[in-house]
N, C-alpha and C positions, 0 to 999 in steps of 0.2 A: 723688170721687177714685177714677183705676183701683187695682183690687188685686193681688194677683202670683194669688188666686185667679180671677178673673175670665177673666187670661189664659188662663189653665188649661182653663178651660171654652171659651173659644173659641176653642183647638189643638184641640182633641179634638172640636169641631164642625166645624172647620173641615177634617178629616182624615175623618170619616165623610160632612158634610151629611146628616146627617138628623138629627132632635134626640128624635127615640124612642131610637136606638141610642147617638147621645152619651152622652144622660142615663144609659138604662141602664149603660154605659161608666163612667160618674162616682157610680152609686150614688147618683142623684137621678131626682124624678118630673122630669116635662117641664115642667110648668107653672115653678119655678119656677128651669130652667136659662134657658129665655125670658124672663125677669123677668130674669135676671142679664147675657143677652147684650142687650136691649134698655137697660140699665143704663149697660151699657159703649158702645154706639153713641151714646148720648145724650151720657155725659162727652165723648167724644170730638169728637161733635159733627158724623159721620159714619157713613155706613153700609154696614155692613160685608158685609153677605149680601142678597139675593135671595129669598126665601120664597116657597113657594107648599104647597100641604096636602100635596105627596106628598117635596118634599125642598127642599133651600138650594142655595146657588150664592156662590161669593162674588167681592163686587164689585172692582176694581181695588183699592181701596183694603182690602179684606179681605183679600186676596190680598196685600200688603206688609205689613199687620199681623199675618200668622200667620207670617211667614217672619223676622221682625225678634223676635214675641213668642217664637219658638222658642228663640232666639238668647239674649232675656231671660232664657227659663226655667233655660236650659240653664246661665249665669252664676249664675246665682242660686242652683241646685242644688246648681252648684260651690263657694259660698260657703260655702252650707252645711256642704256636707262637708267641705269645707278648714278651718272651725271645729271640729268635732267630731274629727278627725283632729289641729288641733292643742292641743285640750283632752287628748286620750290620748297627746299628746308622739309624736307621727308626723308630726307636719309641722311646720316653723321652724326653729331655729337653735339650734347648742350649740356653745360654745368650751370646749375643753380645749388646760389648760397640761400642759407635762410635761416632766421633768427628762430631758436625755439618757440615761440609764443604761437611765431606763423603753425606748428605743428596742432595746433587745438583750433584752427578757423580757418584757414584759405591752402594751406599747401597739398591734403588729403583729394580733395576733391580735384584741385585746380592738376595734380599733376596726375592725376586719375585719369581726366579727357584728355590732358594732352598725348598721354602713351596710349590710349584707343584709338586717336585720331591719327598720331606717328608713331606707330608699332615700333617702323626700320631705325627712329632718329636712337641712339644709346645716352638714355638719360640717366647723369649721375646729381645726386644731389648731397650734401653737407652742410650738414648743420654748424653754426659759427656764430660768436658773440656780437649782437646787431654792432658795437661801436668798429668793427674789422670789415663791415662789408664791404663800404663804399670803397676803402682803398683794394679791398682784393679784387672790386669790378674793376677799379681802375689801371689795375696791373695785368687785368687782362684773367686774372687765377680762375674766376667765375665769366658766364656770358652774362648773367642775372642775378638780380638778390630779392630777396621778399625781408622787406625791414621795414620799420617804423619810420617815417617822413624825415630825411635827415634836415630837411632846408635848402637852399642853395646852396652846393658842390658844381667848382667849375667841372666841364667835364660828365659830370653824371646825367641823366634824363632820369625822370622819375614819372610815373602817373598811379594815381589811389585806387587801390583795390578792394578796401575793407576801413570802415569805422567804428573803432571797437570802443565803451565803455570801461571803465577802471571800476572795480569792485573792490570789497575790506575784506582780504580773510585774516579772524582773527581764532584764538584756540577757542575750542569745546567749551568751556567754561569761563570763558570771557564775559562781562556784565554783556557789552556789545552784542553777544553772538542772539541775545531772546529781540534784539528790537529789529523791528519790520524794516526800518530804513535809520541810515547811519547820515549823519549833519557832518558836516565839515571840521563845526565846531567839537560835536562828540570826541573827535582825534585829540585835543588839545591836551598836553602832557603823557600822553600817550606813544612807548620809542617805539618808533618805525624802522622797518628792516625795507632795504631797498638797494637796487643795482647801484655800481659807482657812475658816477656822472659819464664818464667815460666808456662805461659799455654799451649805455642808451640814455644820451644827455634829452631827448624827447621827453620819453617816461620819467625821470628824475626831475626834470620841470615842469610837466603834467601834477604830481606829487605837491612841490613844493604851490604851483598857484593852486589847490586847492584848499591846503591845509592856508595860506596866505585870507583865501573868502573866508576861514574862517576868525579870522584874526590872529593868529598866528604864526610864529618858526616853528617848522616840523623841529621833533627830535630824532636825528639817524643814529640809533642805537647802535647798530653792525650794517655795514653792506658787505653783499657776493652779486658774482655776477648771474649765477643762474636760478630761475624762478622755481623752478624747482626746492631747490636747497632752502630760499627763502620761506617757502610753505612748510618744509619740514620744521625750519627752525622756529614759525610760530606756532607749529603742532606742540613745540617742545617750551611753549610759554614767552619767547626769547620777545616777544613784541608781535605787533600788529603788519601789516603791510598791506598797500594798496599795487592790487594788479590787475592784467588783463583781465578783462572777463574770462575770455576763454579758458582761461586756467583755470575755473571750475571742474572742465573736462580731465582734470589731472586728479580731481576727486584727495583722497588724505586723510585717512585715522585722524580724528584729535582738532581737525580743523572745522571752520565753518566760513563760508563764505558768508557775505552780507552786501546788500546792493546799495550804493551811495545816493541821495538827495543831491540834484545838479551835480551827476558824474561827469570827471571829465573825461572826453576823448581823446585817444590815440589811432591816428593814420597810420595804416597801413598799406605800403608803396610796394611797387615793383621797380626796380631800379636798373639799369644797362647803362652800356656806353654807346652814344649814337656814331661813332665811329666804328664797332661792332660789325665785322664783315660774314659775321656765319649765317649761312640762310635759315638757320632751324630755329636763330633766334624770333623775325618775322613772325612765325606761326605761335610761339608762345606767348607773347605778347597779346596774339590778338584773341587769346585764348583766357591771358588775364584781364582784357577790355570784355571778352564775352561774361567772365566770373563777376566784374562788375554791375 
C-alpha cells in the first residue's frame, strides 16, 4: 500500500533527479530512499523514472505522478493544518444568540475583534428575545448568548461583561422630559410601558424595585417584548418607560431620554454551556473576559 510518506520521497526526487541530493534533501542515506521509490513503482505497478549512475529522468507516467502527488501533498497538509487550527478554535463555526439591547453596547465591538483575531472561525449571529436564550444555549441551538444575568440555571455558566444603567425615555413633550434628573418618586402614577416578565424577568424587576424606592406599584400600561417598539410607543404619548441606557443609541423623533437619581442596574452576561465541546468557543469567551 502507497504511503503519504513515499510520496514525499518521490516530489523531492522527482524535483532534483538525482538521489544523492534528494536523500541528502530528506535527511536519508541513498540506499534506502531507492528501496522506498522502487517500493512504490512496484505497488503501483509502473515506472516511474529512468536511472542511469549519474542522474533520473522521469517517465511519462512519473511525470503525472509528481504533478497529481503534489496536489495530494498539498490537500493533505491542508488537512492537517485545518485540524490543528480547528482544535485551537480558529477554524469552524460558533453561534451566538443575543438580546437586542446587547446591539447598542457589547456585541459591535466584541464581535468586531473576535472575526479579526479568527478570520477562518464562520461566525453567525441572531438576534433573539433574552427570555429564549438560556433554553436555546441549552439545546445546544446557540454555542453563546449575550443576555441580561438570568440567576442560577442548572446547566448554564455565566460570567459579566457589561453593567448598564436604566434611563426614562419619556415623549418630547413630557413635563419630565425639561428636568435634569428624574426621582423614582417623579414615576408615581405615571403608565409605564415595559417588556412582559417573561421576555426579561431581570429588567421587569430592575423596574418594579425602583419604582417600589419610590413608594410605589408601578402602572404597566401596555407591555411588548421589543425595545424598540416600546420607544416608539412613547414617541406616540402611550406612557413613559425605563430602559437600557444604551437604547439612547437607538436615538427616535418624539422622544427624549432622561437619566434616573440611583439608577438601577442591569448585568449583562455572556452565557454557554460548560459541557460545550466546540474549540472556537474557548477563544470567544476569552475575548468577552478581555471586553471586560
Amino acid at each position: 500500500m502507497i504511503d503519504i510518506r513515499q510520496m514525499r520521497y518521490f516530489v523531492v526526487l522527482a524535483e532534483t533527479l538525482h538521489f544523492g541530493r534528494a536523500a541528502e534533501r530528506l535527511h536519508l542515506s541513498q540506499p534506502p530512499l531507492s528501496r522506498q521509490i522502487a517500493a512504490l513503482e512496484k505497488e503501483l505497478g509502473v515506472r516511474l523514472l529512468e536511472r542511469n549512475s549519474r542522474h533520473a529522468t522521469l517517465t511519462r507516467a512519473g511525470q503525472r505522478f509528481r504533478d497529481d502527488s503534489k496536489a495530494v501533498l498539498a490537500a493533505f497538509d491542508q488537512a492537517c493544518a485545518n485540524a490543528q487550527l480547528a482544535e485551537r478554535g480558529q477554524l469552524g463555526e460558533l453561534s451566538i444568540g443575543f438580546m437586542m439591547y446587547a446591539t447598542y453596547t457589547v456585541i459591535p465591538s466584541l464581535v468586531r475583534r473576535y472575526v479579526a483575531h479568527y478570520p477562518m472561525v464562520h461566525t453567525r449571529l441572531r438576534e433573539v428575545i433574552p427570555g429564549s436564550l438560556a433554553a436555546d444555549i441549552l439545546a445546544g441551538r446557540f454555542d453563546a448568548g449575550i443576555m441580561f444575568d438570568p440567576g442560577f440555571i442548572r446547566g448554564l455558566q455565566t460570567s459579566a461583561i457589561l453593567s448598564e444603567p436604566l434611563c426614562l425615555a419619556v415623549p418630547a413633550d413630557h413635563p419630565l422630559a425639561l428636568r435634569p434628573l428624574i426621582e423614582a418618586r417623579d414615576l408615581e402614577d405615571e403608565p409605564l410601558l415595559a417588556a412582559p416578565v417573561e421576555v426579561s424577568s431581570m429588567l421587569r424587576e430592575a423596574i418594579i424595585r425602583y419604582c417600589r424606592s419610590g413608594g410605589f406599584e408601578p402602572i404597566i400600561r401596555l407591555e411588548t417584548q421589543y425595545q424598540h417598539t416600546i420607544v416608539n410607543l412613547v414617541a406616540e404619548g402611550l406612557g413613559v418607560a425605563l430602559v437600557p441606557d444604551g437604547i439612547r443609541k437607538a436615538g427616535g423623533s418624539g422622544v427624549v431620554f432622561c437619566d434616573l437619581d440611583n439608577a438601577p442596574i442591569v448585568n449583562h452576561v455572556v452565557a454557554w454551556r460548560p459541557g460545550n465541546l466546540n474549540p472556537a468557543l474557548t477563544p470567544f469567551l476569552a475575548e468577552c473576559e478581555r471586553r471586560l
